[in-house]
C-alpha positions in Angstrom: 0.0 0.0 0.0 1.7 3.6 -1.0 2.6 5.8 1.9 2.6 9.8 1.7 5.0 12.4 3.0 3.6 15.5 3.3 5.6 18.4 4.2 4.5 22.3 4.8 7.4 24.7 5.2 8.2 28.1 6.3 11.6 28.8 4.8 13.8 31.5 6.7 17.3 30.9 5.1 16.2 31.0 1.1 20.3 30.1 0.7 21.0 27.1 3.1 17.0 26.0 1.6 18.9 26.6 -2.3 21.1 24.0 -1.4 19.0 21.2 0.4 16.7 21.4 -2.5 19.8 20.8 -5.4 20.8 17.2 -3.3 17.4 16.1 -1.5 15.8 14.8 -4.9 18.0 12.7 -5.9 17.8 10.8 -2.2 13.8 10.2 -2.7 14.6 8.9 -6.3 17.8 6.6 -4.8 15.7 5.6 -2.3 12.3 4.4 -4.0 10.3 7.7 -3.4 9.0 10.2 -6.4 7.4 13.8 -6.0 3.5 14.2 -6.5 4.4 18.0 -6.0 6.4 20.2 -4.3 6.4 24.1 -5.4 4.4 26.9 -3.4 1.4 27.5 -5.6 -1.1 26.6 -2.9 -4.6 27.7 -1.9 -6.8 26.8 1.2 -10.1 25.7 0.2 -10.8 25.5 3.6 -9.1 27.3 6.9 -5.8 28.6 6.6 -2.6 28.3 4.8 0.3 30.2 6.7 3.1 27.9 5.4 5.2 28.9 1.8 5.6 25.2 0.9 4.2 22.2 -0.3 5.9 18.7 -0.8 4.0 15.5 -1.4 6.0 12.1 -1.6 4.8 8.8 -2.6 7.0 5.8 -1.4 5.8 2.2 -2.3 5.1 1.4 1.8 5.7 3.5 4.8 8.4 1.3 5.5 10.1 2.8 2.5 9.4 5.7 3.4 11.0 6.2 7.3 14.1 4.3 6.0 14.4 7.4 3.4 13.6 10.2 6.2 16.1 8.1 8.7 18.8 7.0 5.9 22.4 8.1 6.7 22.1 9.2 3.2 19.5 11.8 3.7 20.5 13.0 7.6 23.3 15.8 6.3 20.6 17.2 4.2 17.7 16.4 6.7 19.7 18.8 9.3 20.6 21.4 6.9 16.8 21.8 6.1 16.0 22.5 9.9 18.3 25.2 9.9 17.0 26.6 6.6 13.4 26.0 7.3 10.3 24.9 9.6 8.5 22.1 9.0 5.3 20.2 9.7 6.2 16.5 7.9 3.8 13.6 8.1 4.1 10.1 7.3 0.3 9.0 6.1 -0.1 5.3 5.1 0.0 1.9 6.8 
């Protein structure tokens, strides 16, 4: 069954964020994951949307999908995007 991360950002270092988004891609695609959309061209249909960011992952199982967010691989670029950035990311999927 697929499993979804979804991330919302607020980017505060547009510089350090430049650089996490040049590497990060090519650890979701290494690691079994593809983009259903990332970009900031969002609207809330309903409530609020205070964030700048939109990402949406699809890994084959959510088991895919920790062993991306906790690879070795992607924990350089993981931290970098902490400093960059705040983020709400959720794992949705069995």
């Amino acid at each position: 069954m697929p499993a979804y991360v979804v991330s919302r950002l607020t980017i505060h270092d547009r510089a350090a964020f430049g650089s996490y988004l040049a590497e990060a891609p090519r650890t979701v695609a290494r690691l079994g994951g593809r983009y259903l959309f990332r970009g900031e061209e969002v609207t809330a249909l309903e409530g609020s949307w205070d964030d700048e960011r939109l990402v949406i992952l699809e890994f084959e199982t959510a088991a895919a999908a920790r062993a991306w967010y906790q690879s070795a691989e992607y924990q350089r670029l993981r931290e970098l995007r902490q400093r960059a950035a705040d983020a709400v990311i959720l794992l949705a999927g069995a």
